[in-house]
C-alpha positions as CSV (number, residue, x, y, z in Angstrom):
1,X,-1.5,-12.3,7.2
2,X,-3.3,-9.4,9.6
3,X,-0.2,-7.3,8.4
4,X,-1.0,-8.0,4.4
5,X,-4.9,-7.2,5.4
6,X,-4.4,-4.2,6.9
7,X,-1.9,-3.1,3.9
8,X,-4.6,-3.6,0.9
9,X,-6.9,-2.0,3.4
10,X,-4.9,1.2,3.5
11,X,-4.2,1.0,0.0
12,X,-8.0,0.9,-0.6
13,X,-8.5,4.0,1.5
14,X,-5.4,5.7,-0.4
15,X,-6.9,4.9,-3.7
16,X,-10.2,6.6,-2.6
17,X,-8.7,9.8,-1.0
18,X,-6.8,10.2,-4.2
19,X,-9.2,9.3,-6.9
20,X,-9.9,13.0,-7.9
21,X,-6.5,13.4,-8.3
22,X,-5.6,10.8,-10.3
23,X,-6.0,9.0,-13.8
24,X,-7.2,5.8,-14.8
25,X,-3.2,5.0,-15.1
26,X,-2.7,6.2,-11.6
27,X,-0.6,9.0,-13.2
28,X,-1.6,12.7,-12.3
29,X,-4.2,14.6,-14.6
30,X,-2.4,17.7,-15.9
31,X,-3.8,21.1,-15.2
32,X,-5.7,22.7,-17.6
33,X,-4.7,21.8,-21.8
34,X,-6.0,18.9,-23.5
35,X,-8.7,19.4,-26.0
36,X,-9.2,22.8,-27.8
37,X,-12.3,25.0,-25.0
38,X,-15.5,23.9,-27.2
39,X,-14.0,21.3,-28.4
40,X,-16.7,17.5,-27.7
41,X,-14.4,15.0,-26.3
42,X,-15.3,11.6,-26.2
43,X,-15.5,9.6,-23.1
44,X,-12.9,7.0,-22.1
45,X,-14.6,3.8,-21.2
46,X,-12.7,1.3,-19.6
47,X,-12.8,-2.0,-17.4
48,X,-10.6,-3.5,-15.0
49,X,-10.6,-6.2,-12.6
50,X,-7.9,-8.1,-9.9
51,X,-8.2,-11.0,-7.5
52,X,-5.9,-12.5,-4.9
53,X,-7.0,-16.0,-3.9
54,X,-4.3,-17.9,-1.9
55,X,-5.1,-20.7,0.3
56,X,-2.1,-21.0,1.2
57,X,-1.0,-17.6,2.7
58,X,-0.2,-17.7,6.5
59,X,-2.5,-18.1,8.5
60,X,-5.6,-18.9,6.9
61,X,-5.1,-17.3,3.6
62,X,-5.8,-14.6,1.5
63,X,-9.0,-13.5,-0.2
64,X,-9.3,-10.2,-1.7
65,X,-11.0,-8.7,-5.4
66,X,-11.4,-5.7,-7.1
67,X,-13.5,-4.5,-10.0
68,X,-14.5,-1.2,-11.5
69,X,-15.7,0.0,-15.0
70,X,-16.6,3.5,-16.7
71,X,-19.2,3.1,-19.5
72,X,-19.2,4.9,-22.8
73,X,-23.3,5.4,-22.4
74,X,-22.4,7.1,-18.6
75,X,-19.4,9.4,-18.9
76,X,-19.7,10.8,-15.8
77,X,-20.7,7.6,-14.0
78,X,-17.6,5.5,-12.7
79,X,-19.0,2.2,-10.4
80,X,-17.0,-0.4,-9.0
81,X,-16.7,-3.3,-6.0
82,X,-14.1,-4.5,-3.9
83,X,-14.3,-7.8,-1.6
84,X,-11.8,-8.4,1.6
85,X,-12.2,-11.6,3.4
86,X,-11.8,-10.5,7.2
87,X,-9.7,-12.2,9.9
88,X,-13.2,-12.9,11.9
89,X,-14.7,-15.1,8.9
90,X,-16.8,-11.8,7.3
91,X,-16.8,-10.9,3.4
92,X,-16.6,-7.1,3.5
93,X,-18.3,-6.2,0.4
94,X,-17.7,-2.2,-0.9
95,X,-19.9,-1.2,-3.8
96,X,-19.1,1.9,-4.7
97,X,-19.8,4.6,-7.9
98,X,-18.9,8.1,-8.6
99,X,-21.6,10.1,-10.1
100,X,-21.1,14.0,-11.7
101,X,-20.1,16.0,-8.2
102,X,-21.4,13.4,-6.0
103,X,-18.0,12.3,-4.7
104,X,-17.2,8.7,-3.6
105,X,-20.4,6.9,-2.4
106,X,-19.5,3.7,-1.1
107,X,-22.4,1.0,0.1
108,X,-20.8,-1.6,2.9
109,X,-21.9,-5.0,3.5
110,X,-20.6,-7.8,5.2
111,X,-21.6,-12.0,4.2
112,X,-21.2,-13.9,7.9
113,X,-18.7,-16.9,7.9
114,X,-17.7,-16.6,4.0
115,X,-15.8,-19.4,2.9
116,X,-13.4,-18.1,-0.6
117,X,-13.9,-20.3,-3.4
118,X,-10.3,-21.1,-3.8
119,X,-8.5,-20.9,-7.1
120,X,-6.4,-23.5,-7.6
């Protein structure tokens, strides 16, 4: 289970490092083309959300959730949160948001002895 912590955890960090780099398919943004130079393009909102809640996983289970979302109103503006439930009973809570140039800007918080709310 410590294993499959410490794999989203990495993955997390991966994402992060690589976000400039990358699309909202994970796919690399091309260099330079796209719309016509003058040309307004329209911003691309979007939503999405994932959540691993297993009771069962070895040894005490696995509790981990992700959301971020890009609004039409805030182009430039992405935000997001992601929750891990730690091996010493914390909830690691990430808010996060990208703003214009102002790069990744995570705030961290931690809930002592969380107990998930199990889906069933």
């Amino acid at each position: 289970m410590q294993k499959t912590r410490a794999l989203l955890l990495l993955f997390f960090g991966a994402q992060v490092a690589f976000e400039p780099f990358l699309s909202v398919s994970g796919m690399p943004q091309p260099q330079g083309g796209g719309a016509a130079e003058g040309e307004n393009q329209e911003p691309m909102p979007y939503e999405f959300d994932w959540k691993v809640s297993d009771q069962k996983a070895e040894p005490d289970g696995a509790f981990f959730q992700h959301q971020e979302s890009k609004q039409e109103s805030a182009p430039d503006r992405t935000e997001g949160e992601y929750r891990t439930w730690l091996p010493d009973g914390r909830l690691m809570i990430v808010s996060y948001y990208v703003d214009g140039e102002s790069g990744f800007v995570p705030t961290i918080t931690y809930e002592d002895n969380h107990v998930p709310q199990w889906e069933k």
